[in-house]
C-alpha positions in Angstrom: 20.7 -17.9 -8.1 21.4 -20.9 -7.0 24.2 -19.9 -4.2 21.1 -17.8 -3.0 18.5 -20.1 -2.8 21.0 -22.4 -0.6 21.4 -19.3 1.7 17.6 -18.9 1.7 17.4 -22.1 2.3 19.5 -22.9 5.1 18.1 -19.6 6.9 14.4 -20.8 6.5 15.3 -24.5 7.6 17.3 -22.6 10.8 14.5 -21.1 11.7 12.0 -22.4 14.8 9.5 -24.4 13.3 10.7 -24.0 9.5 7.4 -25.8 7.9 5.1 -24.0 10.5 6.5 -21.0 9.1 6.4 -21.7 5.5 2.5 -23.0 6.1 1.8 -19.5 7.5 4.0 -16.7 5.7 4.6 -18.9 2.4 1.9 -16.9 0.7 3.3 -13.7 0.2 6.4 -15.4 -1.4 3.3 -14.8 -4.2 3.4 -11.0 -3.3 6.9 -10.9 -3.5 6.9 -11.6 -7.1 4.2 -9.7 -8.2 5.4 -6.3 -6.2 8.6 -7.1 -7.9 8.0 -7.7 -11.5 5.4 -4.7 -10.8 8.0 -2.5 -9.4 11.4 -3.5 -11.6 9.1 -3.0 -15.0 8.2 0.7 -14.6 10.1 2.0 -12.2 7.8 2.4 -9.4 9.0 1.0 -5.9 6.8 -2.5 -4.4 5.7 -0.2 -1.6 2.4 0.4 -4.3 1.8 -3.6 -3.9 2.9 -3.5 -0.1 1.2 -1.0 1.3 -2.2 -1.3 0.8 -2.1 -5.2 1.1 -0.4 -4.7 4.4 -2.6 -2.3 5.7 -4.8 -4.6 4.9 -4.0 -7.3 7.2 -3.8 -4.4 9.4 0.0 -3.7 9.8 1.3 -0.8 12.3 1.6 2.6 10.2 5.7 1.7 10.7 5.5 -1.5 10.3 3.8 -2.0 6.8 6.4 0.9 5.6 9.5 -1.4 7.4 8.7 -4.5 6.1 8.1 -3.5 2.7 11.7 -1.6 2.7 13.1 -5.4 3.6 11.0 -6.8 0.8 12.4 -4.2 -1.8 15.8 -4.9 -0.5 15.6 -8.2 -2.1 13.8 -7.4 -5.2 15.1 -3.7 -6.1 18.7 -5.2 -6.0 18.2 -8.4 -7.9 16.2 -5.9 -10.5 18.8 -2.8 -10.6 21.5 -5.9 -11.0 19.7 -7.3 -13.9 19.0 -3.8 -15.6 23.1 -2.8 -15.2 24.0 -5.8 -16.3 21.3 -5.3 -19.7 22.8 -1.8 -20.1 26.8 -2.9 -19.5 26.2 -5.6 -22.2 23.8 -4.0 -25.3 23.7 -0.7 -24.4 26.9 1.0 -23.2 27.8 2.2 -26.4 24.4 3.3 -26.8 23.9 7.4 -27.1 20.7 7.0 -26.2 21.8 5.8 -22.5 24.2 8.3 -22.3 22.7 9.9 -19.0 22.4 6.8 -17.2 25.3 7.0 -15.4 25.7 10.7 -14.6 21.8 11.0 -13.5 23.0 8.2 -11.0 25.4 10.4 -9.9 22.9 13.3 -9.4 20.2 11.4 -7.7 21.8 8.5 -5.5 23.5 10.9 -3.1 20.6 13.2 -3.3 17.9 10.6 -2.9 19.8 9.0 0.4 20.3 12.9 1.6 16.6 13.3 1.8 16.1 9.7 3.2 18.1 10.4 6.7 17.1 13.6 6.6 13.6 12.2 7.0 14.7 9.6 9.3 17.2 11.4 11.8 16.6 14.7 11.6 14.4 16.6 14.3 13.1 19.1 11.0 11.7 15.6 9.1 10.1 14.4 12.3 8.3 17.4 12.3 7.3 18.1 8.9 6.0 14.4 9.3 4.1 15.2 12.7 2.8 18.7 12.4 1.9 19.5 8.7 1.2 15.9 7.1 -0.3 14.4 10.3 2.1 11.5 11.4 2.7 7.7 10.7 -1.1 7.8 11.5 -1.8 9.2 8.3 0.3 6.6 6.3 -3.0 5.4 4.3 -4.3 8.7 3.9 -0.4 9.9 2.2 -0.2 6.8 0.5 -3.8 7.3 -1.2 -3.2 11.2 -2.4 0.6 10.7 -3.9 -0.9 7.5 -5.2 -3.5 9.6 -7.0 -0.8 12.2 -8.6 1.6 9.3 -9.3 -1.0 7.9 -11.7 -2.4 10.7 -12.9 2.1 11.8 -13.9 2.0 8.6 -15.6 -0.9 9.2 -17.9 0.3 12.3 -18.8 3.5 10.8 -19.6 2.2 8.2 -21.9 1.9 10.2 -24.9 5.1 11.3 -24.9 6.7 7.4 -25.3 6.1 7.6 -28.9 8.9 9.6 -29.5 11.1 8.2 -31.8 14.5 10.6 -31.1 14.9 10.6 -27.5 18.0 13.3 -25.3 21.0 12.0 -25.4 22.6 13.9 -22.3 21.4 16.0 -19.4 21.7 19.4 -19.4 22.3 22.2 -17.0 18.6 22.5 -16.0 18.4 18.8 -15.5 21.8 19.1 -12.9 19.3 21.4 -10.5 16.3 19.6 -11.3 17.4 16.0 -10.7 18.8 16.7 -7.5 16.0 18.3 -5.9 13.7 16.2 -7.2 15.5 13.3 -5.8 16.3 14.8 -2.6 12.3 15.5 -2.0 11.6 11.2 -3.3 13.8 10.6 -0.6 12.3 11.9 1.8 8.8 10.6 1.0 9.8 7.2 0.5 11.1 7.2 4.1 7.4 8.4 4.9 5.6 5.5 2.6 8.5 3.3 0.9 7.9 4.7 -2.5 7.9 7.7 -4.0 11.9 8.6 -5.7 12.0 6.0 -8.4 8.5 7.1 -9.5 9.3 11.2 -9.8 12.8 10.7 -11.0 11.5 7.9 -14.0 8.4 10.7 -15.0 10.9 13.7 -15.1 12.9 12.1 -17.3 10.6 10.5 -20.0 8.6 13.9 -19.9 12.1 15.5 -20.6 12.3 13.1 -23.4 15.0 10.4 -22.6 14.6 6.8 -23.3 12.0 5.5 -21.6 13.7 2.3 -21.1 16.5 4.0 -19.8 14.3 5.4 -17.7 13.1 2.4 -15.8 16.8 1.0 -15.4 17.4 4.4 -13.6 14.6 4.6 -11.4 15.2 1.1 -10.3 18.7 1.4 -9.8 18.3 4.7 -7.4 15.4 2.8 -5.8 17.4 -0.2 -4.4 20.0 2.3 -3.2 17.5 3.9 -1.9 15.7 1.4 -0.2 19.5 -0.1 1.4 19.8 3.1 3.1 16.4 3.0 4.9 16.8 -0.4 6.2 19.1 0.3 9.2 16.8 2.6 10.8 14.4 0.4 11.0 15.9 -2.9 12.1 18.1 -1.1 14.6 16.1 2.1 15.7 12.1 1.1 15.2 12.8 -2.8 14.8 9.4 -2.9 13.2 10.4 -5.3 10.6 8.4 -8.5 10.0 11.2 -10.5 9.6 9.0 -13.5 8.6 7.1 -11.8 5.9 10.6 -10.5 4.4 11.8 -14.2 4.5 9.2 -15.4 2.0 8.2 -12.2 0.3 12.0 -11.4 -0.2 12.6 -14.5 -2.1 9.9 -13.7 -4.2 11.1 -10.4 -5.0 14.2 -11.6 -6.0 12.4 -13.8 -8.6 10.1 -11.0 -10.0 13.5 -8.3 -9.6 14.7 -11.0 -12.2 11.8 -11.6 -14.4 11.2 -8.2 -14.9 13.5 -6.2 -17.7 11.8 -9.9 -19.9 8.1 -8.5 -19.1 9.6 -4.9 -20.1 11.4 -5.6 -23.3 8.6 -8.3 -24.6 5.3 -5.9 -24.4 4.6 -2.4 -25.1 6.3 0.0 -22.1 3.0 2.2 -23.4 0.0 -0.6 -22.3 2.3 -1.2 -19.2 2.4 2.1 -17.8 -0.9 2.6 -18.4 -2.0 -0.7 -17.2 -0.1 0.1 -14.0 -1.2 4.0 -14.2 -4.6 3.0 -14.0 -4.2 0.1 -11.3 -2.0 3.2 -9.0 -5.2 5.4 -9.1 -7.7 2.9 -8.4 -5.2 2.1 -5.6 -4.8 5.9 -4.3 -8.5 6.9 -4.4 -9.8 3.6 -2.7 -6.9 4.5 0.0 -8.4 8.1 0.5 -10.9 8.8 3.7 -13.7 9.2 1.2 -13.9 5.0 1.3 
């Protein structure tokens, strides 16, 4: 942490004007944290903190969904670091996290399949354009999966009272987790969330750990989120490279503080606290506001 703050440092103070920046930008070093400890403790990406807050301040459609990829850079890695590192130390011997690293194995590759398929592929472009109405429509997408995300995690709720969770995936799960991964890749290119969210449901409503759950989702979200970012600071550069300085750094600190907020209060009130705040979200997003 402190090797990173000096790099953070010494980029800011390079920067033209470094206190005009931080007057102006230093804010959503706020957001940062928040979207992270948000995104780290349930498995959800930070796009569901970014997206309406930056379409707020009125954000291009790729814009808001660029920016918040370089956000979740920061604090997807620093969370998926701090969750391997808690499942390396206390629970590697743990049957209960058995599938951890296999489902890793079925969803990484599928997850960043359906990301550049999304991104570079003349079939994504047009499934975007022509049947879900373009970038245009980012609020509009973002509202309705918002809405079913929620409405997944309430129905998921109930079943975190389990006391005997799966131990290891089975032969259904190796087709399901896949294609399931595959199609959250390709969505979170569309609105910079969407894989960590379905794989985490599917697997506590297929009766894993739900703790082991999170880890996963945010793991396969910051590889998800690494692959996205070329495209856009090479191909679109619509990045907001001053929002990610600040917001970034935040991140990092909520990425951290997270897997504390997780194992200190009930995962039960938190996903339904952050069900509940995802569908108030997704409906107020929909054209009917």
């Amino acid at each position: 942490m402190i090797a990173l703050f000096i790099i953070w440092t010494a980029v800011w103070l390079l920067q033209p004007g470094p206190f005009d920046l931080a007057s102006e930008f230093g804010l959503f070093s706020l957001l940062g944290v928040i979207g992270a400890i948000f995104a780290n403790s349930t498995g959800a990406g930070g796009g569901v903190v970014f997206v309406p807050f930056f379409n707020y301040l009125s954000f291009s459609p790729q814009s808001i969904v660029a920016t918040s990829f370089g956000i979740q850079c920061c604090g997807m890695t620093a969370g998926a670091l701090t969750w391997w590192r808690y499942y390396r130390v206390q629970h590697q011997q743990d049957g209960y996290w058995n599938a951890l690293p296999s489902t890793l194995m079925l969803t990484v590759p599928a997850s960043l399949c359906g990301m550049w398929f999304a991104q570079f592929s003349d079939h994504g472009t047009m499934l975007l354009q022509h049947v879900l109405g373009g970038a245009n429509s980012l609020h509009t997408l973002f509202g309705g999966f918002s809405v079913l995300l929620s409405l997944a995690i309430f129905a998921s709720i109930p079943l975190m009272k389990r006391l005997h969770f799966e131990k290891d995936i089975r032969r259904a799960d190796i087709v399901a987790l896949p294609f399931i991964a595959f199609a959250g890749g390709v969505i979170t290119a569309w609105l910079s969330v969407g894989v960590g969210e379905m794989v985490a449901v599917y697997l506590i409503i297929r009766g894993f750990n739900v703790t082991m759950s999170i880890a996963i989702a945010v793991v396969l979200s910051a590889f998800t989120v690494w692959s996205a970012l070329p495209f856009h600071a090479l191909v679109t550069h619509s990045i907001v490279w001053e929002v990610v300085l600040f917001a970034g750094m935040g991140a990092v600190i909520g990425g951290l503080l997270a897997k504390y907020l997780v194992l200190a209060f009930s995962v039960q009130r938190l996903k339904l606290f952050f069900g509940f705040w995802v569908f108030v979200l997704g409906v107020t997003s929909l054209p009917l506001f």
